[in-house]
PQR file with spaces between the fields and no chain letter, atoms N, CA, C, O and H, PARSE charges and radii, in Angstrom:
ATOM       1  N    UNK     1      -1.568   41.276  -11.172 -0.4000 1.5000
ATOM       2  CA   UNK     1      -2.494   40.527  -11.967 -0.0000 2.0000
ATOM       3  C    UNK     1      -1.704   39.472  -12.721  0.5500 1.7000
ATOM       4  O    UNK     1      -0.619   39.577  -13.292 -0.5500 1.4000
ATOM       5  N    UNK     2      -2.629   38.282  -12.564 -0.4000 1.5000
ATOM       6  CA   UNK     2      -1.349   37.208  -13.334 -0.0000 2.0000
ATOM       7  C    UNK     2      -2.511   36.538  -14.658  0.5500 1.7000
ATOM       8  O    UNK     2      -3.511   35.921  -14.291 -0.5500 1.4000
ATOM       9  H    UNK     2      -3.511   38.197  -12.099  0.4000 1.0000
ATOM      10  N    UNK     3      -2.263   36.722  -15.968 -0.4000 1.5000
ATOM      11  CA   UNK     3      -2.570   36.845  -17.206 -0.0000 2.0000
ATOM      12  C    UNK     3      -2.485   34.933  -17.448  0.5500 1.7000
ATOM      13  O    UNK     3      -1.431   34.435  -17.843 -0.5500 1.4000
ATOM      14  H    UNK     3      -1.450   37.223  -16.266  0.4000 1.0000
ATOM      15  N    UNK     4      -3.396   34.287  -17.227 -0.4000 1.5000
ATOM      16  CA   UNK     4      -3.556   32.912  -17.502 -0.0000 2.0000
ATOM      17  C    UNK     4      -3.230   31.904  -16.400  0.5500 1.7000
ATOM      18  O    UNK     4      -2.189   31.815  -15.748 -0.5500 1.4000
ATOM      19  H    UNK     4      -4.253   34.691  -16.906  0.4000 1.0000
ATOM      20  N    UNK     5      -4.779   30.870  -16.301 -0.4000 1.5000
ATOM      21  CA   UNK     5      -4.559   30.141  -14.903 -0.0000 2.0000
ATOM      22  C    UNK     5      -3.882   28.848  -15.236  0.5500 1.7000
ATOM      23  O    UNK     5      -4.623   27.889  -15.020 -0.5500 1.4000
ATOM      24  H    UNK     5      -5.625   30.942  -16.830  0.4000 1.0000
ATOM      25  N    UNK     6      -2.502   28.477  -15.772 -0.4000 1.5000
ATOM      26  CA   UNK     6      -1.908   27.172  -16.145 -0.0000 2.0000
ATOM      27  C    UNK     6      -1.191   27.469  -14.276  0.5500 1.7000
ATOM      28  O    UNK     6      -1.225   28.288  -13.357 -0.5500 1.4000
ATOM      29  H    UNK     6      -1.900   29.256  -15.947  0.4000 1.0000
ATOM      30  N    UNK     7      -0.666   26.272  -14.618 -0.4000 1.5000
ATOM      31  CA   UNK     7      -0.828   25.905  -13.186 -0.0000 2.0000
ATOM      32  C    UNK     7       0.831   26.714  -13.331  0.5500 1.7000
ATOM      33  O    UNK     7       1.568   26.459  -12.378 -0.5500 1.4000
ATOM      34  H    UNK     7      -0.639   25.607  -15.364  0.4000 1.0000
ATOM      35  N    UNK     8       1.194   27.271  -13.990 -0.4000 1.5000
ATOM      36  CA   UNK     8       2.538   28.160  -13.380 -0.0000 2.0000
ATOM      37  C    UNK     8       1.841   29.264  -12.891  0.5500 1.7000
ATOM      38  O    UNK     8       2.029   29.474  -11.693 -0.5500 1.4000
ATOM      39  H    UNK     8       0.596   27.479  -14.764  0.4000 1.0000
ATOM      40  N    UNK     9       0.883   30.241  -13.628 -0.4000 1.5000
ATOM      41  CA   UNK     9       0.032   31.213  -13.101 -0.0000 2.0000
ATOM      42  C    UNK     9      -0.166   31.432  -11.954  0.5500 1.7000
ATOM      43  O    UNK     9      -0.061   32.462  -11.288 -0.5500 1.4000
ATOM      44  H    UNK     9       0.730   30.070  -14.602  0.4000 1.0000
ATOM      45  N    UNK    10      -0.629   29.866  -11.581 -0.4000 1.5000
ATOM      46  CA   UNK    10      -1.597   29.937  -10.493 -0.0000 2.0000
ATOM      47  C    UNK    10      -0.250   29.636   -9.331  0.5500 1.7000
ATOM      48  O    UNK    10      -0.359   30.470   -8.432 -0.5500 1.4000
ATOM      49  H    UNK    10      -0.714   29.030  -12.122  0.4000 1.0000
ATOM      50  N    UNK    11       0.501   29.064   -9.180 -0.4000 1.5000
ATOM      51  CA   UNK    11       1.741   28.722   -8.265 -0.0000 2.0000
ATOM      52  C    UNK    11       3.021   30.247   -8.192  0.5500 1.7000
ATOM      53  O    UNK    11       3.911   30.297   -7.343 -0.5500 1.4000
ATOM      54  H    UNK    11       0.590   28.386   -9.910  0.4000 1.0000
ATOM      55  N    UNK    12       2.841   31.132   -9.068 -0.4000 1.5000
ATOM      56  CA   UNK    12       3.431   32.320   -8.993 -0.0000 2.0000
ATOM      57  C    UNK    12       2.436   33.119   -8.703  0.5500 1.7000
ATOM      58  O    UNK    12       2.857   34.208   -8.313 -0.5500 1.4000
ATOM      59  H    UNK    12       2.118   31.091   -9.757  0.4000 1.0000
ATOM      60  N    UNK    13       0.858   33.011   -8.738 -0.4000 1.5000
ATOM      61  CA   UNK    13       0.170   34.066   -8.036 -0.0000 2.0000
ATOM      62  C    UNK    13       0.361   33.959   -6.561  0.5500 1.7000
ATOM      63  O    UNK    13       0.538   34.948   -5.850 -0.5500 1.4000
ATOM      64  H    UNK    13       0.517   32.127   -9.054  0.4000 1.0000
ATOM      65  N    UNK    14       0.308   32.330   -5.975 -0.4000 1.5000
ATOM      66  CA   UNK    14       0.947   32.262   -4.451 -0.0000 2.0000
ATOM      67  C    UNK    14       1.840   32.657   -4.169  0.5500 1.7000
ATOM      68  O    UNK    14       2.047   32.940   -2.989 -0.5500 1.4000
ATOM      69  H    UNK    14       0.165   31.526   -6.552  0.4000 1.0000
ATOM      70  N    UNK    15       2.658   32.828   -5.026 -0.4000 1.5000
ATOM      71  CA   UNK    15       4.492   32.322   -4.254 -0.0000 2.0000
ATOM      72  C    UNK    15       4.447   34.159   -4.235  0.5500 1.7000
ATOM      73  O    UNK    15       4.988   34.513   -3.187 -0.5500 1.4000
ATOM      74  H    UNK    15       2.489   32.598   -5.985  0.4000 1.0000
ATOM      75  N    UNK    16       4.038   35.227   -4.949 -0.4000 1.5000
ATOM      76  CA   UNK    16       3.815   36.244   -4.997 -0.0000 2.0000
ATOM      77  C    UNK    16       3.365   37.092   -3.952  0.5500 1.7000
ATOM      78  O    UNK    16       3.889   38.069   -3.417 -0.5500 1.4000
ATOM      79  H    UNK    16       3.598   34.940   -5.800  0.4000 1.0000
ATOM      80  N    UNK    17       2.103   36.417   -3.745 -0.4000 1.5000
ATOM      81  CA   UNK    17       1.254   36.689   -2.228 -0.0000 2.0000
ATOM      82  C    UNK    17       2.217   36.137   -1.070  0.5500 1.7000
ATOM      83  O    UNK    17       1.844   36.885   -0.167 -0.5500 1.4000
ATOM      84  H    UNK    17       1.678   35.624   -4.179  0.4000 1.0000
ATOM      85  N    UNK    18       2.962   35.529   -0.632 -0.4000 1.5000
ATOM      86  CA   UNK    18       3.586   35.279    0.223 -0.0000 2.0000
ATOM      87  C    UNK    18       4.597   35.571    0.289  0.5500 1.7000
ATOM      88  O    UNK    18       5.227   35.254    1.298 -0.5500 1.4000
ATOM      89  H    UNK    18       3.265   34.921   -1.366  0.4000 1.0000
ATOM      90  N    UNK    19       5.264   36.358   -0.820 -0.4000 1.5000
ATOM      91  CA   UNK    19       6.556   37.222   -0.600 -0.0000 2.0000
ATOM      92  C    UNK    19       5.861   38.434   -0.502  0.5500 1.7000
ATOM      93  O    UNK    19       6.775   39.249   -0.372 -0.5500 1.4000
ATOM      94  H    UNK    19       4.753   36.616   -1.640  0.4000 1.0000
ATOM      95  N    UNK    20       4.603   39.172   -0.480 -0.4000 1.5000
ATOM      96  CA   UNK    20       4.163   40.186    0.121 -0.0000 2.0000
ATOM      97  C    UNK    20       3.074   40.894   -0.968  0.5500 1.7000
ATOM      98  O    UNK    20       2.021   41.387   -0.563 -0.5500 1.4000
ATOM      99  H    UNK    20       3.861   38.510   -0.585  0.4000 1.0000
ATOM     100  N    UNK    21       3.412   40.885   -2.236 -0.4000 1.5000
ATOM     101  CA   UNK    21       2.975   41.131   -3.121 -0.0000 2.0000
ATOM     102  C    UNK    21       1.467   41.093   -3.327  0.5500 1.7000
ATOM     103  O    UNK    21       1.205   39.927   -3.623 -0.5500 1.4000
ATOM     104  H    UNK    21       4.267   40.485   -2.564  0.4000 1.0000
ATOM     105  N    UNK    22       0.116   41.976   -3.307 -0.4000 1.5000
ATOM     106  CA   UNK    22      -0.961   42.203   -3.444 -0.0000 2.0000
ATOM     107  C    UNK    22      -1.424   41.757   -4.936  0.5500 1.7000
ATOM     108  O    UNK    22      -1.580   42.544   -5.870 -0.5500 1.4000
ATOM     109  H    UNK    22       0.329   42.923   -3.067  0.4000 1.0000
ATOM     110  N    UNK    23      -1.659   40.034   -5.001 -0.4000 1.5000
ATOM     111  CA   UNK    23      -2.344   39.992   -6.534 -0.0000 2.0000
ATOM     112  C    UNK    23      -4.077   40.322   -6.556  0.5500 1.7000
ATOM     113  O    UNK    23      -5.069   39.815   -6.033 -0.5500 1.4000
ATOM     114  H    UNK    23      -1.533   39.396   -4.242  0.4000 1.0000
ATOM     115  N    UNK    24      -3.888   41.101   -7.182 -0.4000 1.5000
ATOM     116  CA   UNK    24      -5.382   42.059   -7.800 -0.0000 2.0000
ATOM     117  C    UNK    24      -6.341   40.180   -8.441  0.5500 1.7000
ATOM     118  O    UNK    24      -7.450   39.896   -7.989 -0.5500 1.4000
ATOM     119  H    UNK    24      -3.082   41.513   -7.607  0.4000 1.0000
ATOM     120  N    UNK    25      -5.690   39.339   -9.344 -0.4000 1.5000
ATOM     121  CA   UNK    25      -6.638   38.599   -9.786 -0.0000 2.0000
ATOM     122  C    UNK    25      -5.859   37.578  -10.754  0.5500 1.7000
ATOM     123  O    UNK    25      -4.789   37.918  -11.258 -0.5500 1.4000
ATOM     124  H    UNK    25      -4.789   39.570   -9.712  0.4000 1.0000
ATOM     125  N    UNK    26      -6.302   36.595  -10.945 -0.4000 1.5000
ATOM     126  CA   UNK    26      -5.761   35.768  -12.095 -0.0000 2.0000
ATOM     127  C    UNK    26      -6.730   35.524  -13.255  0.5500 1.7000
ATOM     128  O    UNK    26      -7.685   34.753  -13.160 -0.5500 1.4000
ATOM     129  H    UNK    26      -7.172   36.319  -10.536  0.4000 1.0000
ATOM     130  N    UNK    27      -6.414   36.268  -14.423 -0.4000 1.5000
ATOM     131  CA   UNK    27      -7.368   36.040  -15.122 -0.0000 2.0000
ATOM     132  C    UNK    27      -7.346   35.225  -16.477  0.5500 1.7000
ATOM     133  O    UNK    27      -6.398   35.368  -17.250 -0.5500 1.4000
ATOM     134  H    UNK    27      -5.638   36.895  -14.500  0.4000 1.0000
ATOM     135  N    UNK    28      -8.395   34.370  -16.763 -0.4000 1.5000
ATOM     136  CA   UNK    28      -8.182   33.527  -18.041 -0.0000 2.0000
ATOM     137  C    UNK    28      -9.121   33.383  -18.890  0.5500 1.7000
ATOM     138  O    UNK    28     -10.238   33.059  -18.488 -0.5500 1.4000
ATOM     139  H    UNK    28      -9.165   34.254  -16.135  0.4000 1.0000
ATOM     140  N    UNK    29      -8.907   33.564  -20.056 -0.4000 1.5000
ATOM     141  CA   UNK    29      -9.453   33.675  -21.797 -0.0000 2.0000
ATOM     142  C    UNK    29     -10.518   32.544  -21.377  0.5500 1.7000
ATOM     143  O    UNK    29     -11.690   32.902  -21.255 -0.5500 1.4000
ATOM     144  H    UNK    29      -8.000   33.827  -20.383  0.4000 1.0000
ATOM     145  N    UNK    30     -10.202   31.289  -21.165 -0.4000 1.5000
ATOM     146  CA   UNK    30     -10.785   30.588  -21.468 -0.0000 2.0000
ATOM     147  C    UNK    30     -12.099   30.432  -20.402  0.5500 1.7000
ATOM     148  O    UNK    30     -12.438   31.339  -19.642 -0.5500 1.4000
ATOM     149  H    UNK    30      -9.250   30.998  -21.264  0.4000 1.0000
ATOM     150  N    UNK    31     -12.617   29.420  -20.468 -0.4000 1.5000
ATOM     151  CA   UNK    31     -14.109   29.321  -19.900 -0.0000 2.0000
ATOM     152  C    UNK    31     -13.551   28.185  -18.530  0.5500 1.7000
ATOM     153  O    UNK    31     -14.335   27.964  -17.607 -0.5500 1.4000
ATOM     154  H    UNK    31     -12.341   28.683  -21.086  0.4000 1.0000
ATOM     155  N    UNK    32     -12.389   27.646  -18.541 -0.4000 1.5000
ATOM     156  CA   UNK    32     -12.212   26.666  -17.502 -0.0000 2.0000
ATOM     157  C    UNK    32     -10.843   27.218  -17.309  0.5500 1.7000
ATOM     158  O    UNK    32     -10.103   27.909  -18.008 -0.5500 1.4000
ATOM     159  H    UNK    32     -11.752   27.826  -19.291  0.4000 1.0000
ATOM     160  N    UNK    33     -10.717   26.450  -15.614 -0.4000 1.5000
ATOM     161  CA   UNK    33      -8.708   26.363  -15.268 -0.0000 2.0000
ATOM     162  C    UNK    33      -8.152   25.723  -16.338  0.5500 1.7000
ATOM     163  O    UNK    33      -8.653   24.703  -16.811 -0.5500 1.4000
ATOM     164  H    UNK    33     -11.319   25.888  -15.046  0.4000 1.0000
ATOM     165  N    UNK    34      -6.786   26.426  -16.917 -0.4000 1.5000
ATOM     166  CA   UNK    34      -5.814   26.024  -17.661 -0.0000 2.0000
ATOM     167  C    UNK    34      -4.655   25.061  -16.985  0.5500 1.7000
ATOM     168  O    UNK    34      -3.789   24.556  -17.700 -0.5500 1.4000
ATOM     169  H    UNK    34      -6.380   27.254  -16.532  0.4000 1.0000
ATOM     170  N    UNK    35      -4.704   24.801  -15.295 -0.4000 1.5000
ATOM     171  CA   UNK    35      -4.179   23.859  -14.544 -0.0000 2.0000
ATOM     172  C    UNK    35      -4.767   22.845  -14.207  0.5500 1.7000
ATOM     173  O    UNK    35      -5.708   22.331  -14.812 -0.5500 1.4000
ATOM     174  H    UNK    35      -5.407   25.211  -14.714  0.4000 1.0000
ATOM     175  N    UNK    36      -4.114   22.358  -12.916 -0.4000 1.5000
ATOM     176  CA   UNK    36      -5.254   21.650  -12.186 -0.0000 2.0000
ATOM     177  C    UNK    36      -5.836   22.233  -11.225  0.5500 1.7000
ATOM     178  O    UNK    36      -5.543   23.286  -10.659 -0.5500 1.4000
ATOM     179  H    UNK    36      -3.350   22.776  -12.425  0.4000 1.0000
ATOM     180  N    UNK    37      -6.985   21.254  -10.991 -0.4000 1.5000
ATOM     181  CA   UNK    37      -7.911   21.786  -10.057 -0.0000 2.0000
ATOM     182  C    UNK    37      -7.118   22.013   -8.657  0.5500 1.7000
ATOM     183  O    UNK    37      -7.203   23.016   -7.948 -0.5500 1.4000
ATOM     184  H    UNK    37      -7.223   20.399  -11.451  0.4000 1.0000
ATOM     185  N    UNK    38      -6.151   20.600   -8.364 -0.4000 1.5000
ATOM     186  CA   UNK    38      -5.334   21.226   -7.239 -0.0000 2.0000
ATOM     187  C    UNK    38      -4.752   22.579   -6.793  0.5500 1.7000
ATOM     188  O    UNK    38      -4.697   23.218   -5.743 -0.5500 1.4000
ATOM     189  H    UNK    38      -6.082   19.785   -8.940  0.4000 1.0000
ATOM     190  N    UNK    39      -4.404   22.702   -7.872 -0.4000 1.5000
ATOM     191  CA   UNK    39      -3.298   24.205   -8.067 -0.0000 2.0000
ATOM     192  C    UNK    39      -4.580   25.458   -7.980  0.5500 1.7000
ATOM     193  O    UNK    39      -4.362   26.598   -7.570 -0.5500 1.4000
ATOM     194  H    UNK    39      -4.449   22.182   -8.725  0.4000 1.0000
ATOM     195  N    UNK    40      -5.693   25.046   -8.376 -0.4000 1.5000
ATOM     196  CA   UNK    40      -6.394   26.130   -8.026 -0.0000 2.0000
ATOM     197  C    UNK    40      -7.008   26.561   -6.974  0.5500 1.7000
ATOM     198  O    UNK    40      -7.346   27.703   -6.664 -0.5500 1.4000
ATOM     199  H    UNK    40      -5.870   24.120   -8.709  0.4000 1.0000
ATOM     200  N    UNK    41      -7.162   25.276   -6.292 -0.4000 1.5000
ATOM     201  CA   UNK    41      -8.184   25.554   -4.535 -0.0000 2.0000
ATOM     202  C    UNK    41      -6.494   26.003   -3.688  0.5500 1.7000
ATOM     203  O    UNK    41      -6.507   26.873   -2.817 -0.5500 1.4000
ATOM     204  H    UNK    41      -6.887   24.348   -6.544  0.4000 1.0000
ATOM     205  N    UNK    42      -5.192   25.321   -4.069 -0.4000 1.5000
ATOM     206  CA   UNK    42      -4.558   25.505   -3.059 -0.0000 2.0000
ATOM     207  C    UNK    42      -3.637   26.993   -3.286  0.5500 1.7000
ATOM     208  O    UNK    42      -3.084   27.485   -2.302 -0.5500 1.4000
ATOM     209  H    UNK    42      -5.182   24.614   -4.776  0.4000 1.0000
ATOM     210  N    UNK    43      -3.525   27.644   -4.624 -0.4000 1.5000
ATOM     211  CA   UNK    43      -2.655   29.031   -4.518 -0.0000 2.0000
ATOM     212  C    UNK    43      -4.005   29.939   -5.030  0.5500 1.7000
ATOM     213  O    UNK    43      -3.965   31.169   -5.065 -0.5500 1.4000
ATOM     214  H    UNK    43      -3.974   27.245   -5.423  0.4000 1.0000
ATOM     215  N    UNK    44      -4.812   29.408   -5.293 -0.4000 1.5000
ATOM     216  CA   UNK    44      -5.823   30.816   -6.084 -0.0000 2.0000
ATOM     217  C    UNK    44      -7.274   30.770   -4.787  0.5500 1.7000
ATOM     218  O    UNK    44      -7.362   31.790   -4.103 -0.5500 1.4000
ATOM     219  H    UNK    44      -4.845   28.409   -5.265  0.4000 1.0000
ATOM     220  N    UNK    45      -7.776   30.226   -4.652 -0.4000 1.5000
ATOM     221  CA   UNK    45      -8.997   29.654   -3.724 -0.0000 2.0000
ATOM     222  C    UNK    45      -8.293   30.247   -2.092  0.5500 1.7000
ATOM     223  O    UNK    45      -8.408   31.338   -1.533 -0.5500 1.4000
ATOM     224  H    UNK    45      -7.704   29.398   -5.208  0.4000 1.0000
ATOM     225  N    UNK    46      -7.595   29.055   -1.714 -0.4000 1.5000
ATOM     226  CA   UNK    46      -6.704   29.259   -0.632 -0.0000 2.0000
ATOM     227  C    UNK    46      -6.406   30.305   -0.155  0.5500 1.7000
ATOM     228  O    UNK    46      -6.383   30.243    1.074 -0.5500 1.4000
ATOM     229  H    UNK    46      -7.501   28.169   -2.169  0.4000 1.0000
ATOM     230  N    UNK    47      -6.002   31.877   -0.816 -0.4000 1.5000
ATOM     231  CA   UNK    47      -5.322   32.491   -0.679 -0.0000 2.0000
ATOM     232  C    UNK    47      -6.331   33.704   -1.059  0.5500 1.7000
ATOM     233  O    UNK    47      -5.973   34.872   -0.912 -0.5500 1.4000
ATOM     234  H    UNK    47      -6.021   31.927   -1.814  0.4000 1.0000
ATOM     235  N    UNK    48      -7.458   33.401   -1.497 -0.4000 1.5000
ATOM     236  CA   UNK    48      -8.243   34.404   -1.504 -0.0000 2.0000
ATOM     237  C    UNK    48      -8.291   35.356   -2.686  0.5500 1.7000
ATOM     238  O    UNK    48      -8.922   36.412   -2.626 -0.5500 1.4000
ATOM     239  H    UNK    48      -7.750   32.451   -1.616  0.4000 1.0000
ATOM     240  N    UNK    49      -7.645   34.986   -3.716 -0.4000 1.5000
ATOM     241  CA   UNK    49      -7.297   35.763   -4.786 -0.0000 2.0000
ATOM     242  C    UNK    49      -8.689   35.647   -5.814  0.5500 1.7000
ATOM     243  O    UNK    49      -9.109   34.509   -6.025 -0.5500 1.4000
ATOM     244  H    UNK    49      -7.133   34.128   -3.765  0.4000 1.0000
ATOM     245  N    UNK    50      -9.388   36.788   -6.440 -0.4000 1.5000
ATOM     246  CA   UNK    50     -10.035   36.314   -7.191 -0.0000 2.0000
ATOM     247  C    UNK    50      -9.153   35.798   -8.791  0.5500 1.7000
ATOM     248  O    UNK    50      -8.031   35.916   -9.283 -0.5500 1.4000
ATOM     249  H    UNK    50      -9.047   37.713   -6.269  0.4000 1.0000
ATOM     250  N    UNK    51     -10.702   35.083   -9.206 -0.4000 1.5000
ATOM     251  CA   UNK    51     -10.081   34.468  -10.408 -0.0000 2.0000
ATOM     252  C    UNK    51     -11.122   34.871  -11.263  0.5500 1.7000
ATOM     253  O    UNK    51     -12.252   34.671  -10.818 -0.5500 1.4000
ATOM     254  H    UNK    51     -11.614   34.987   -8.807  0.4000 1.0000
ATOM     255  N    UNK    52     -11.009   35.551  -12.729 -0.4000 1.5000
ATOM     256  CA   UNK    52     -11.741   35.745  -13.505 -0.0000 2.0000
ATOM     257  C    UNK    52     -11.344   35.357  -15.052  0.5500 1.7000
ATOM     258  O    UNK    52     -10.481   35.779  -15.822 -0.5500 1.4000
ATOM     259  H    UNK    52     -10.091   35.714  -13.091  0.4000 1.0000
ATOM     260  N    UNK    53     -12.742   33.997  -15.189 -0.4000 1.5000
ATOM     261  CA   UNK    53     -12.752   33.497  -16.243 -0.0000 2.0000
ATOM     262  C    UNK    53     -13.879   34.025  -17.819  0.5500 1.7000
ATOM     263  O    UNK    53     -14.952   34.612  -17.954 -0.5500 1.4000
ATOM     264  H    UNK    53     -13.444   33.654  -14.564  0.4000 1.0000
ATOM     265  N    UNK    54     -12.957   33.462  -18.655 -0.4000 1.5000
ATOM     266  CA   UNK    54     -13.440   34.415  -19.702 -0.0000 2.0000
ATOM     267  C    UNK    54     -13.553   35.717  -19.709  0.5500 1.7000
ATOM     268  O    UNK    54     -14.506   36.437  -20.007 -0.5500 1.4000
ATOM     269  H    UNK    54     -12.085   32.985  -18.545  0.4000 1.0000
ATOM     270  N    UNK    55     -12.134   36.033  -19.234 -0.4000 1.5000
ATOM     271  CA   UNK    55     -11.896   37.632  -19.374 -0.0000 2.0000
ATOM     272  C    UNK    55     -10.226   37.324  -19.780  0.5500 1.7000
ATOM     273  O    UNK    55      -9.521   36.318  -19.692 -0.5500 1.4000
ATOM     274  H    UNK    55     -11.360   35.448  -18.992  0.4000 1.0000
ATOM     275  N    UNK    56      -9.972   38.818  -20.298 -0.4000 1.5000
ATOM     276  CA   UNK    56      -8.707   38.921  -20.677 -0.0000 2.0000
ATOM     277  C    UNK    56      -8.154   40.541  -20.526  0.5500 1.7000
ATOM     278  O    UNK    56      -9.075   41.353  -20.620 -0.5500 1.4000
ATOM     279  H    UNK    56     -10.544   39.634  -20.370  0.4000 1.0000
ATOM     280  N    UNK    57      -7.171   40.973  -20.367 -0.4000 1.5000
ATOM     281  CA   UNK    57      -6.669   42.001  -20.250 -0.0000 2.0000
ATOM     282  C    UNK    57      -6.767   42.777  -21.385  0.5500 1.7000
ATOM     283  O    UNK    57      -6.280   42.173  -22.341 -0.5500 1.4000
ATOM     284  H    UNK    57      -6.422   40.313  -20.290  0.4000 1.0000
ATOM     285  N    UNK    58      -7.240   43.983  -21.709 -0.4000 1.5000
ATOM     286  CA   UNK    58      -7.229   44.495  -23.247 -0.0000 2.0000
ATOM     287  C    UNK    58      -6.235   45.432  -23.119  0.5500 1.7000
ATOM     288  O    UNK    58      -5.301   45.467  -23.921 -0.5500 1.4000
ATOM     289  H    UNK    58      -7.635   44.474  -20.933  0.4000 1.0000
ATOM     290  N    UNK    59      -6.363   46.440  -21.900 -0.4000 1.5000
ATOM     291  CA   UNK    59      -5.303   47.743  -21.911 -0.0000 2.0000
ATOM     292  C    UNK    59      -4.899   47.623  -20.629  0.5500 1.7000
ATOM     293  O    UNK    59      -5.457   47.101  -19.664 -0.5500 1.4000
ATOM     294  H    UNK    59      -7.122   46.411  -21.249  0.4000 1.0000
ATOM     295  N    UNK    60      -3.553   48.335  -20.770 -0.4000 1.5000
ATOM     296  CA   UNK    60      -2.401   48.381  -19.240 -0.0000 2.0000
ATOM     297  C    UNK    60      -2.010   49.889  -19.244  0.5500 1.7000
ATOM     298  O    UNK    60      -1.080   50.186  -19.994 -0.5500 1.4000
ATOM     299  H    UNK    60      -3.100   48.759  -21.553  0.4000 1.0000
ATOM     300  N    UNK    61      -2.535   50.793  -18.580 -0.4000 1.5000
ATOM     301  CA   UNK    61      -2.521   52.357  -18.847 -0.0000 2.0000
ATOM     302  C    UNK    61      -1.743   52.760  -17.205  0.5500 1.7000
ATOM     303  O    UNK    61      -2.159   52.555  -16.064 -0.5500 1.4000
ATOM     304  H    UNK    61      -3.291   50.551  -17.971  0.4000 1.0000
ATOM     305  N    UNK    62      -0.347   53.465  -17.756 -0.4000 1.5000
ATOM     306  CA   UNK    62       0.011   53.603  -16.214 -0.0000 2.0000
ATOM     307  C    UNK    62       1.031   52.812  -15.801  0.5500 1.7000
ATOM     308  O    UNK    62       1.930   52.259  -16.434 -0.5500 1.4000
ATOM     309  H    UNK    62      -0.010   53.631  -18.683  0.4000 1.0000
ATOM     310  N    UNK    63       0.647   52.848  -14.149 -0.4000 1.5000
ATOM     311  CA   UNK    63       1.214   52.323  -13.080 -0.0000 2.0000
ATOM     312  C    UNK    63       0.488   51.181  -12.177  0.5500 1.7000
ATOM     313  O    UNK    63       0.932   50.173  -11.628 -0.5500 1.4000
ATOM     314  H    UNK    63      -0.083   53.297  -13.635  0.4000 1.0000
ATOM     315  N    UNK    64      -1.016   51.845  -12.262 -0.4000 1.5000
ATOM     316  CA   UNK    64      -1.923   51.343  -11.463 -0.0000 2.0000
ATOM     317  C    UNK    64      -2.828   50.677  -11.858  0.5500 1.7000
ATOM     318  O    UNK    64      -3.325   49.818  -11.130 -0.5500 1.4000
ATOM     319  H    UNK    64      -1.377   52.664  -12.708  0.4000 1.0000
ATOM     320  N    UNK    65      -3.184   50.863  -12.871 -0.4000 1.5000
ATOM     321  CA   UNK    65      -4.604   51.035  -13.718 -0.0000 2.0000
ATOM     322  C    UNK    65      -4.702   49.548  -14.910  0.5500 1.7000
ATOM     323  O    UNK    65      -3.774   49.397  -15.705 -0.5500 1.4000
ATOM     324  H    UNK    65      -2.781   51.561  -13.462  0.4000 1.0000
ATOM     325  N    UNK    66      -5.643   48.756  -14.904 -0.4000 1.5000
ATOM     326  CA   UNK    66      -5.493   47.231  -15.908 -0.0000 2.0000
ATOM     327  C    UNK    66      -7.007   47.281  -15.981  0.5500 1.7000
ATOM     328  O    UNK    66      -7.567   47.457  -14.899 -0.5500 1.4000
ATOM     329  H    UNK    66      -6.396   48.878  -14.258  0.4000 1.0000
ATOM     330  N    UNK    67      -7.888   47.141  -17.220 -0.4000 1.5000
ATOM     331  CA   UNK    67      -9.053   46.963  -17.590 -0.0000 2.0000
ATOM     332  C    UNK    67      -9.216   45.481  -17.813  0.5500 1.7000
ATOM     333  O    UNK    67      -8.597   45.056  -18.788 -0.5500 1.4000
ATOM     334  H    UNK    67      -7.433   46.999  -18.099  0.4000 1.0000
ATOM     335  N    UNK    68      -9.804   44.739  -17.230 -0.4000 1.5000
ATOM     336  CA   UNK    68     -10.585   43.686  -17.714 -0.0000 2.0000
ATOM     337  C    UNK    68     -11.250   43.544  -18.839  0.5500 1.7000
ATOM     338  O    UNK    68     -12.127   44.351  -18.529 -0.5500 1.4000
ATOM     339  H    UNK    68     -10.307   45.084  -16.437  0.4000 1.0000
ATOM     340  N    UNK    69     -11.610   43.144  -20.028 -0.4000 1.5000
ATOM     341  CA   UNK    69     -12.619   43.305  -21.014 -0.0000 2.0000
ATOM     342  C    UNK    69     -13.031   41.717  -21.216  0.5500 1.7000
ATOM     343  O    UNK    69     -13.910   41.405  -22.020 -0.5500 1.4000
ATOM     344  H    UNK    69     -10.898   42.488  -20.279  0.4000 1.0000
């Protein structure tokens, strides 16, 4: 899970997925992308990752386990 869509977010949620890595979601506080729109159709869109806006992480319990709130 990668915690805010600025366009580093969104370019390490790719670069992540293509070194093998299963991203669960990119999620951001705010109500819009914190990048550009580029960076979002081509590592977040592209790649199939969801993206959830106006959400934020509240608890990290574990190994496995991340609540959305």
């Amino acid at each position: 899970m990668i915690l805010g869509s600025g366009d580093i977010g969104m370019i390490m949620a790719r670069w992540l997925t293509l070194e093998g890595a299963r991203v669960e979601a990119v999620v951001e506080v705010l109500p819009y992308v914190g990048g550009l729109i580029r960076n979002e159709v081509q590592c977040v869109h592209d790649f199939d990752i969801p993206l959830f806006l106006e959400h934020t992480v509240t608890r990290v319990q574990g190994e496995r386990n991340v609540w959305r709130g």
